[in-house]
C-alpha positions in Angstrom: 113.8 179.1 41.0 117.7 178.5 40.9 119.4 176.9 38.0 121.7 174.3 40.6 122.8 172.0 38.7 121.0 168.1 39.4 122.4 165.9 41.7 125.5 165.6 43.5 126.7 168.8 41.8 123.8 170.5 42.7 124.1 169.6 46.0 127.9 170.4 46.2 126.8 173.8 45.0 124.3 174.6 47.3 126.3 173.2 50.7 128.8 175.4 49.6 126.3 178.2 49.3 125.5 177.6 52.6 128.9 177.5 54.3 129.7 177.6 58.1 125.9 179.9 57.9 125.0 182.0 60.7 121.9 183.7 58.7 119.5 182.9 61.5 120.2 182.6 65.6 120.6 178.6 65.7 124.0 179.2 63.9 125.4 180.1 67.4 124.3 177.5 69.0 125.0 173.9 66.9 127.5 172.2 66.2 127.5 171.0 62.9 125.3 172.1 59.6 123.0 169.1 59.4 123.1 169.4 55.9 121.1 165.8 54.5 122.3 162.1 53.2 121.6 159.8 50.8 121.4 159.2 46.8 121.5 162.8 44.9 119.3 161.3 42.1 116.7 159.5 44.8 113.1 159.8 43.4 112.1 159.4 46.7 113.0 161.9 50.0 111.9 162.3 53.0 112.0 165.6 54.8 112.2 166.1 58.3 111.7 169.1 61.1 115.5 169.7 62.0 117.8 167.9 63.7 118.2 166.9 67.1 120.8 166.4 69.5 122.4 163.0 68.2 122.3 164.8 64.7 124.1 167.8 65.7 126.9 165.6 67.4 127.2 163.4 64.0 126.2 165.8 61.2 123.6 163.7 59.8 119.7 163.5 59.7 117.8 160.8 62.1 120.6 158.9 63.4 118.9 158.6 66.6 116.0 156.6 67.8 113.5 158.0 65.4 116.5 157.2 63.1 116.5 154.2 63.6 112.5 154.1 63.5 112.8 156.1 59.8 115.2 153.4 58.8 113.1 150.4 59.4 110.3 152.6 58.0 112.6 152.8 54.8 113.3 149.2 54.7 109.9 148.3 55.4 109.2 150.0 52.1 111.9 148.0 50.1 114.7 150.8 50.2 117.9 151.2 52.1 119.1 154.9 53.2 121.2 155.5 50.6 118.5 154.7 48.0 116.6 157.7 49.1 117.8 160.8 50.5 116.9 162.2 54.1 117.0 166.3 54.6 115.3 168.7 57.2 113.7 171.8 57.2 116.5 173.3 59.5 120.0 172.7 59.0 121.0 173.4 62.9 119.7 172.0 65.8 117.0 174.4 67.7 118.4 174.1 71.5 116.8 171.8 73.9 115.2 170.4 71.2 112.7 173.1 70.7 110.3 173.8 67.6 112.2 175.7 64.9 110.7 179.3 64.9 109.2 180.7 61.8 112.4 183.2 61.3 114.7 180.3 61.1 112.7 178.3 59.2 112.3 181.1 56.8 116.3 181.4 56.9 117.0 178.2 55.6 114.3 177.0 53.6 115.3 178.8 50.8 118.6 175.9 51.3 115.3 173.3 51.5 113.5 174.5 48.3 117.2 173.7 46.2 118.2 170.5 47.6 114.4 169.0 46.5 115.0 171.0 43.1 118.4 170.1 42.7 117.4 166.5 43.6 114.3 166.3 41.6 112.8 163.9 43.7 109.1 161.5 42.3 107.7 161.9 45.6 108.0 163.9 48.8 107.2 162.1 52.1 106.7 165.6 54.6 107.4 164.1 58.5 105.7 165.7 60.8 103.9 169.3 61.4 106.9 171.5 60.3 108.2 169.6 57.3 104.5 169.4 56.0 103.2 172.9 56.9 106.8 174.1 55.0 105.9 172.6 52.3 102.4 173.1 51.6 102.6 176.9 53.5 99.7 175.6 55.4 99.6 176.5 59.3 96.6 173.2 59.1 97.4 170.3 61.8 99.2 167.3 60.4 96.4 165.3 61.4 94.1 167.2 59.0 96.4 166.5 56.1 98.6 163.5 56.7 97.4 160.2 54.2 96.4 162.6 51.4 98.2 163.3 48.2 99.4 167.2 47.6 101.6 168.4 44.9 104.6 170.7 45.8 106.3 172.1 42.7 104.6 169.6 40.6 106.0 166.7 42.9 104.0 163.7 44.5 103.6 165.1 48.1 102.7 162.7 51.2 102.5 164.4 54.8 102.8 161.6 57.8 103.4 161.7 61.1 107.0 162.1 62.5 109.0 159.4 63.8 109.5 160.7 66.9 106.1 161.4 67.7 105.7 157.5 66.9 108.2 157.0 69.6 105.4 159.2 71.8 102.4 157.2 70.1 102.9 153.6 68.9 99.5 153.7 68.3 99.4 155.6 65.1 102.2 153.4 63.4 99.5 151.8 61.7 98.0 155.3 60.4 101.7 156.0 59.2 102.4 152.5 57.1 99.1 153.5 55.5 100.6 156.6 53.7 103.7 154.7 53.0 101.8 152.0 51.3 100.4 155.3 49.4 104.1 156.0 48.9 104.9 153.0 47.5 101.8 152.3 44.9 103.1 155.8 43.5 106.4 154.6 42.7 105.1 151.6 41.4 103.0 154.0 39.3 105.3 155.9 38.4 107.9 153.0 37.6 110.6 153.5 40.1 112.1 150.2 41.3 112.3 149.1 44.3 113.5 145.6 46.4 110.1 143.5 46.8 109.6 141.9 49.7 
């Protein structure tokens, strides 16, 4: 474990640890260091698989359509983006889109394991394969795991499908509110506020 400080100077710290970083192959080939957004303090986050092309351009996570999906998600659950905070496994995009290789993944999820300590998040919503199989060091399916609680570093951990694949499979939106109605009776539990409905 590090000793980062919590929140935003944690975070300032640990961006600044990772500089313009070329530690794994995708640093030649992005544009910008996809770094994550949203509150410091959040007891909630949600961790993605990297970023994609629209992220790369902008610098920040899920700004594209399953963005905009994650965001209604968000509000859905009686939060706004900047209530909760919004990272990825990988910093840099993989090109074309592809699945971040288990080098590169093992390059910058030391960057991952900070943020969520520096953070100190309640709960831990894992979208998608990657994010969730991080994580829990698991090489399982998401569909063998996703709607059950885990623990990561003591921490509330819900895997779920990605919002992407969503985009692929409307059909298992329904599958995916279910954990976040998981999500949500955990903060409840646990006493963090959020906007009712």
């Amino acid at each position: 474990a590090t000793n980062d400080p919590r929140g935003a100077a944690g975070l300032r710290v640990i961006r600044e640890d990772l500089g313009d970083c070329t530690r794994c192959r995708l640093g030649g080939t992005r544009k910008n260091i996809v770094f994550g957004v949203g509150d410091p303090d959040a007891a909630l986050v949600f961790v993605g698989e990297g970023p994609g092309e629209n992220e790369d351009n902008t610098g920040e996570p899920f700004v594209g359509k399953a963005g905009e999906l994650l965001t209604k998600m968000i509000g859905a659950m009686g939060f706004s983006r900047s209530d909760v905070y919004i990272c990825n496994v990988v910093k840099c995009r993989p090109p074309n889109n592809r699945n971040p290789q288990p080098d590169e993944i093992a390059a910058c999820e030391p960057f991952l394991i900070r943020q969520l300590g520096a953070i100190a998040p309640r709960v831990i919503v894992a979208l998608g394969k990657f994010a969730a199989q991080t994580l829990l060091r698991t090489d399982a399916p998401i569909s063998a795991f996703r709607g059950n609680w885990y623990r990561y570093q003591g921490i509330a951990l819900m895997p779920t499908f990605h919002p992407a694949f969503l985009l692929r499979n409307p059909s298992a939106k329904r599958e995916v509110w279910d954990d976040l109605k998981q999500v949500m009776a955990e903060l409840d539990r646990l006493g963090v506020p959020r906007r009712k409905e």
